[in-house]
SERO-4910 file (N, C-alpha, C, O; in steps of 0.05 Angstrom, whole numbers):
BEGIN
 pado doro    nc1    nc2    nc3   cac1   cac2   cac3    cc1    cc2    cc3    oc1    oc2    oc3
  Unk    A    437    967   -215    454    945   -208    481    948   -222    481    953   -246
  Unk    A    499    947   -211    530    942   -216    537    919   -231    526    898   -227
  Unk    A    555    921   -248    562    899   -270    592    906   -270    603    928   -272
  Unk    A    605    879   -267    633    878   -261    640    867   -298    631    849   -312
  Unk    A    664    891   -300    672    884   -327    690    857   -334    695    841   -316
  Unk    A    697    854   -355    712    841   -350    738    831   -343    746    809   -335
  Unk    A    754    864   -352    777    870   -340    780    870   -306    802    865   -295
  Unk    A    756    876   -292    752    870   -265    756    839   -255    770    830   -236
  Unk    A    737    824   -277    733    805   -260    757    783   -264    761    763   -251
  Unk    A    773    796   -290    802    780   -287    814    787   -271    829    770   -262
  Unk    A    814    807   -262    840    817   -240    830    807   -215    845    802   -197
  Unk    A    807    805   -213    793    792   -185    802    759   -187    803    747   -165
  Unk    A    808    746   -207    808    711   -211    834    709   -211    843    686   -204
  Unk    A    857    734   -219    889    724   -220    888    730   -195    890    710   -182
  Unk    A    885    752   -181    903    771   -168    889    761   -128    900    748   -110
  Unk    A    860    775   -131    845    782   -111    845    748    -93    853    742    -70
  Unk    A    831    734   -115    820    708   -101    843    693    -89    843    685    -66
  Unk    A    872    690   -109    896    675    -89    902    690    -68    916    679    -50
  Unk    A    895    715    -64    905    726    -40    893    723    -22    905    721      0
  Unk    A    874    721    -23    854    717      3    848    681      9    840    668     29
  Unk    A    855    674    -14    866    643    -15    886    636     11    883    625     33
  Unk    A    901    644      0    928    652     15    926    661     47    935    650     67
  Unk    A    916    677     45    913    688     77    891    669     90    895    662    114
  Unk    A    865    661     75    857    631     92    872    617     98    872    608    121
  Unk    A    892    608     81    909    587     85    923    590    113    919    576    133
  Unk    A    943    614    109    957    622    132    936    629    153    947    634    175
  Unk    A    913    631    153    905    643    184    900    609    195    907    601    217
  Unk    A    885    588    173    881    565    184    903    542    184    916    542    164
  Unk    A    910    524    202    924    503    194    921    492    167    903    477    160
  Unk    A    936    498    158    936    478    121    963    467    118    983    472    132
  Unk    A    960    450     95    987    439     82    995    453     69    981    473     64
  Unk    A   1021    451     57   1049    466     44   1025    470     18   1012    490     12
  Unk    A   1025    437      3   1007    444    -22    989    469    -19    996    488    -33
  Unk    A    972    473     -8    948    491    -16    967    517    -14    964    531    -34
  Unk    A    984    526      2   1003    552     -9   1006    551    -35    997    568    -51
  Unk    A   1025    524    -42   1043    534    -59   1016    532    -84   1015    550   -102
  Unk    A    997    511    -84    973    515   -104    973    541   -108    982    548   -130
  Unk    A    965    562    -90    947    585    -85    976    605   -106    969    624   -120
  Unk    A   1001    598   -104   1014    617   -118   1024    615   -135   1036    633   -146
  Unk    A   1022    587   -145   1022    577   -172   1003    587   -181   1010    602   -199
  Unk    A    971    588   -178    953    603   -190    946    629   -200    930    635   -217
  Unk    A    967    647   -182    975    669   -175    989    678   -203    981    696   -218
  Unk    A   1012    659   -206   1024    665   -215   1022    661   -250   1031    675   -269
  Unk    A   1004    632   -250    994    629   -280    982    652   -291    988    662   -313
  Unk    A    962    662   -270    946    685   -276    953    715   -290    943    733   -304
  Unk    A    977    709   -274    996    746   -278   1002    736   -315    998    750   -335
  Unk    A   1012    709   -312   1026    711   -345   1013    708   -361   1019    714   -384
  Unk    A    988    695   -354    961    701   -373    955    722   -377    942    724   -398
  Unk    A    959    745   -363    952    771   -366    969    787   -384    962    804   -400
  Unk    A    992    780   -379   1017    787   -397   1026    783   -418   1037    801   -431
  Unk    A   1023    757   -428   1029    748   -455   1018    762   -483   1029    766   -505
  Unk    A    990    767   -473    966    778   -500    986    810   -502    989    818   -525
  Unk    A    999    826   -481   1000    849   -477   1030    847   -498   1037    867   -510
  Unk    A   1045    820   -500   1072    828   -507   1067    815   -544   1081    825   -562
  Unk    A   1053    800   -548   1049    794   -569   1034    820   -590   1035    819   -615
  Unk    A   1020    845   -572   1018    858   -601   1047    892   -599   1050    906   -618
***
């Protein structure tokens, strides 16, 4: 059995899931919010990822 690390499964929760977020969004009728949600999430995620990297 396969075990997703956890460097995986962050990059899967910033990166993977708003995108495909995102592309539901756009393939279905949705509101403005759930975009801009989906890249606000996006985007918390990236600087969560970033911050630990600039602090050492």
């Amino acid at each position: 059995m396969y075990m997703i690390s956890e460097r995986q499964m962050t990059l899967f929760l910033t990166v993977v899931a708003p995108l495909m977020f995102l592309l539901a969004a756009l393939i279905v009728a949705t509101n403005i919010w759930v975009i801009m949600m989906a890249i606000l999430w996006m985007g918390v995620g990236l600087i969560i990822l970033y911050i630990p990297r600039e602090e050492e």
